[in-house]
Biotite code that builds the C-alpha atoms (Angstrom):
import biotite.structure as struc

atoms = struc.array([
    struc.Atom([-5.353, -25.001, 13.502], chain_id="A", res_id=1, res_name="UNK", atom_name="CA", element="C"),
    struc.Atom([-1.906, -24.102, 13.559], chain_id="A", res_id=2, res_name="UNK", atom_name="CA", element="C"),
    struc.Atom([-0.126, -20.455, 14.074], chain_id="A", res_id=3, res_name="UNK", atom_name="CA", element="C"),
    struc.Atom([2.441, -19.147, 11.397], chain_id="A", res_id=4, res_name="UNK", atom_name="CA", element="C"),
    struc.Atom([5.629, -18.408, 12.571], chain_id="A", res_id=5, res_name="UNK", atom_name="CA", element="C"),
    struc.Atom([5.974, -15.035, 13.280], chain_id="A", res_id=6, res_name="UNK", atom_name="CA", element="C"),
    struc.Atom([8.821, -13.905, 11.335], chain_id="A", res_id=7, res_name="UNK", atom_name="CA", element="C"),
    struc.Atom([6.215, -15.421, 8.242], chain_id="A", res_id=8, res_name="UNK", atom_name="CA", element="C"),
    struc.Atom([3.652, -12.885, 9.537], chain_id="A", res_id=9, res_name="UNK", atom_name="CA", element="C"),
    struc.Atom([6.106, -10.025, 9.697], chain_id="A", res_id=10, res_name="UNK", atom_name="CA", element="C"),
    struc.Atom([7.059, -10.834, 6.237], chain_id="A", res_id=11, res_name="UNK", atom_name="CA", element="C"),
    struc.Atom([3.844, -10.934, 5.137], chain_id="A", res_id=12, res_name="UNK", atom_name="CA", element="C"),
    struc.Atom([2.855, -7.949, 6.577], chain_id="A", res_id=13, res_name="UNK", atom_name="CA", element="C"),
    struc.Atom([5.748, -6.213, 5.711], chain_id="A", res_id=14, res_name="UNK", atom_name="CA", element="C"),
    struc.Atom([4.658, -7.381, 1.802], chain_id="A", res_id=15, res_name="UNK", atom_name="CA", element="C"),
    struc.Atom([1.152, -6.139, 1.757], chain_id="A", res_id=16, res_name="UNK", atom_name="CA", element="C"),
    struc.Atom([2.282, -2.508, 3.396], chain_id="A", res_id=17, res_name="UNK", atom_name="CA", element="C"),
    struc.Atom([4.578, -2.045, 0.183], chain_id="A", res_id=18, res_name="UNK", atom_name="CA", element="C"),
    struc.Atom([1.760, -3.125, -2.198], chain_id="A", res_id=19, res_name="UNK", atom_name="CA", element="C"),
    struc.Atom([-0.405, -0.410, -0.339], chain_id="A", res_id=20, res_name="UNK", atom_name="CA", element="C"),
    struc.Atom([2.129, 2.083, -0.873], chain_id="A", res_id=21, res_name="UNK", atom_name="CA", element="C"),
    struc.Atom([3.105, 1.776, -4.236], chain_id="A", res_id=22, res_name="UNK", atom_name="CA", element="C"),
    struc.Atom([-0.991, 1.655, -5.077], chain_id="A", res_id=23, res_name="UNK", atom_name="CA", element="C"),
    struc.Atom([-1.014, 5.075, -2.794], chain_id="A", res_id=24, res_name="UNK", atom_name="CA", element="C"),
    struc.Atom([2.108, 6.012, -4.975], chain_id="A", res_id=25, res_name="UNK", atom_name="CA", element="C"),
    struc.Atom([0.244, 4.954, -7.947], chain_id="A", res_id=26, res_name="UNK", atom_name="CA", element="C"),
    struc.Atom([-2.836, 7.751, -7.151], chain_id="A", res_id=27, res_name="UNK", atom_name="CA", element="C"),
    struc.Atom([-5.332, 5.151, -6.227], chain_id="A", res_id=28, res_name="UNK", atom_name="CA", element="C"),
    struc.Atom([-6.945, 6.228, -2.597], chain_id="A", res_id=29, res_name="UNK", atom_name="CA", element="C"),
    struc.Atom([-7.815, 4.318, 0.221], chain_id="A", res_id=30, res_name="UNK", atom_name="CA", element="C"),
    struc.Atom([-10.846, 2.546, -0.330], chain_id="A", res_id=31, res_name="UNK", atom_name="CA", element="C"),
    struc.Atom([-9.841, 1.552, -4.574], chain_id="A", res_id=32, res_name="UNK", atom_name="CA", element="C"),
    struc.Atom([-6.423, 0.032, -2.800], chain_id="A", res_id=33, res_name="UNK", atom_name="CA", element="C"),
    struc.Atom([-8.704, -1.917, -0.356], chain_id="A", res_id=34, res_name="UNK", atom_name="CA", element="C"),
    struc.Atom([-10.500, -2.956, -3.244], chain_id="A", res_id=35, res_name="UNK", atom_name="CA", element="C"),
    struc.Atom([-8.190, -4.163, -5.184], chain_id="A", res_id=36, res_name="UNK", atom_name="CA", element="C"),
    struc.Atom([-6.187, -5.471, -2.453], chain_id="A", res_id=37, res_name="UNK", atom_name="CA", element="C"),
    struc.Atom([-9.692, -7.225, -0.968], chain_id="A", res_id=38, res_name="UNK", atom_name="CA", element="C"),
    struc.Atom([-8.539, -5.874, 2.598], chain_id="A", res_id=39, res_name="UNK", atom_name="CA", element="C"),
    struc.Atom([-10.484, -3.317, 4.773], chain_id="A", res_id=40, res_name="UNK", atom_name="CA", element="C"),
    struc.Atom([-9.866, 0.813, 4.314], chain_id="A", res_id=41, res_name="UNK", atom_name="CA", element="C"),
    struc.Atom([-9.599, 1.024, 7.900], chain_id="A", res_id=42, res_name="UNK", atom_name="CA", element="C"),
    struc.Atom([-6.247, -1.741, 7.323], chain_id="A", res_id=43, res_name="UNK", atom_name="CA", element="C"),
    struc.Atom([-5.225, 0.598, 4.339], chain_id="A", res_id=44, res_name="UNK", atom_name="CA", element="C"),
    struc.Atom([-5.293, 3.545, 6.512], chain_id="A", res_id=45, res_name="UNK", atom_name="CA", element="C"),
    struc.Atom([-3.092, 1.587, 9.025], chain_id="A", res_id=46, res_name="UNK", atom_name="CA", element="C"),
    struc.Atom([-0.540, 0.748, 7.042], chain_id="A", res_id=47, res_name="UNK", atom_name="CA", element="C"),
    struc.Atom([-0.242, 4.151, 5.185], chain_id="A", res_id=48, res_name="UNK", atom_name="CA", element="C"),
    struc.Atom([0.400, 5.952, 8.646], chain_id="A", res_id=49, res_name="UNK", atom_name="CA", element="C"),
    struc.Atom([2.931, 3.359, 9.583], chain_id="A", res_id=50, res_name="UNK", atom_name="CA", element="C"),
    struc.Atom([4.769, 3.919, 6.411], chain_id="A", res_id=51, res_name="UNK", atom_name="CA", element="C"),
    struc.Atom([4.680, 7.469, 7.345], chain_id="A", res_id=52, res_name="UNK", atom_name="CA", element="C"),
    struc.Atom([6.181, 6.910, 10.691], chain_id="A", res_id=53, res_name="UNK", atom_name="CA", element="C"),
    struc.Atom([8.444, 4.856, 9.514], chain_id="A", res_id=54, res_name="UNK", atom_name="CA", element="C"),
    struc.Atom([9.957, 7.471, 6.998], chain_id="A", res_id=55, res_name="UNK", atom_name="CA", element="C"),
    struc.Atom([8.565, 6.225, 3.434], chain_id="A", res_id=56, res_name="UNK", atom_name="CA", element="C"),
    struc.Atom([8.352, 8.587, 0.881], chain_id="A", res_id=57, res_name="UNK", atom_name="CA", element="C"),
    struc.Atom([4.099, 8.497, -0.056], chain_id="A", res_id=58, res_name="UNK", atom_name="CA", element="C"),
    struc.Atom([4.660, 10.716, -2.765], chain_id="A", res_id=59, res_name="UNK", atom_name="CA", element="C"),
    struc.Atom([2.374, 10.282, -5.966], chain_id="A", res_id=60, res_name="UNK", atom_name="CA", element="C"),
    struc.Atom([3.823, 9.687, -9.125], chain_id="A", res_id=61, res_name="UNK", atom_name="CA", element="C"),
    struc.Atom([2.841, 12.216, -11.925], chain_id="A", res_id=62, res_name="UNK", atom_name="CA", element="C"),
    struc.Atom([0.388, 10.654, -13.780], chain_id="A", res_id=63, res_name="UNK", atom_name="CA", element="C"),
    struc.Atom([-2.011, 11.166, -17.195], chain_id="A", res_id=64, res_name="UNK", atom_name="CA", element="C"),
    struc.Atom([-5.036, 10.281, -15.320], chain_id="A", res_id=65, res_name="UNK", atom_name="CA", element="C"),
    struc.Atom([-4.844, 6.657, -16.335], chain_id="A", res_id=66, res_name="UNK", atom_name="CA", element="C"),
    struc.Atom([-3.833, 4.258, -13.513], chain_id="A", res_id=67, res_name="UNK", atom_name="CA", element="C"),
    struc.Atom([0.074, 3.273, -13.525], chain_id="A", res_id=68, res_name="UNK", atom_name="CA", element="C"),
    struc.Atom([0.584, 5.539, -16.858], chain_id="A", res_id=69, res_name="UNK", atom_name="CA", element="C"),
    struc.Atom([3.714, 7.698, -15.946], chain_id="A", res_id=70, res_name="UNK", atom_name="CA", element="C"),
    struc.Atom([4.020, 10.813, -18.065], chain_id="A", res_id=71, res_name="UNK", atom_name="CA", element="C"),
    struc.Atom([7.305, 11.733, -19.156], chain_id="A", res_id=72, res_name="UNK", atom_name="CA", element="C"),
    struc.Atom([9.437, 14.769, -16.878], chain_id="A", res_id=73, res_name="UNK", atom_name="CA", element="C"),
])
């Protein structure tokens, strides 16, 4: 078994913490973006209060009640 570089980790990493957000952004909650995501709550936690720290916006969208369905302003 070989290691992955670790910028290839980052990157990765990096990846999956956007795709938690924008689910989060999207109104699912933590255990649905797990779920979906087939990673651990406690990992979905993680990653939402780095994204915190780190200044993202986590704010939901305004939605109909139906996944990803963005109602008009």
């Amino acid at each position: 078994m070989i290691a992955e570089e670790r910028a290839i980790y980052e990157g990765r990493s990096r990846q999956r913490r956007d795709e938690i957000v924008e689910l989060h952004r999207q109104g699912l909650k933590g255990y649905e973006i797990a779920r979906e995501l087939n990673v651990s709550a406690g990992l979905v936690s993680i990653r939402l209060k780095e994204a915190r720290e780190a200044g993202l916006d986590l704010t939901r969208y305004a939605t109909d009640g139906a996944r990803g369905q963005k109602t008009a302003p």
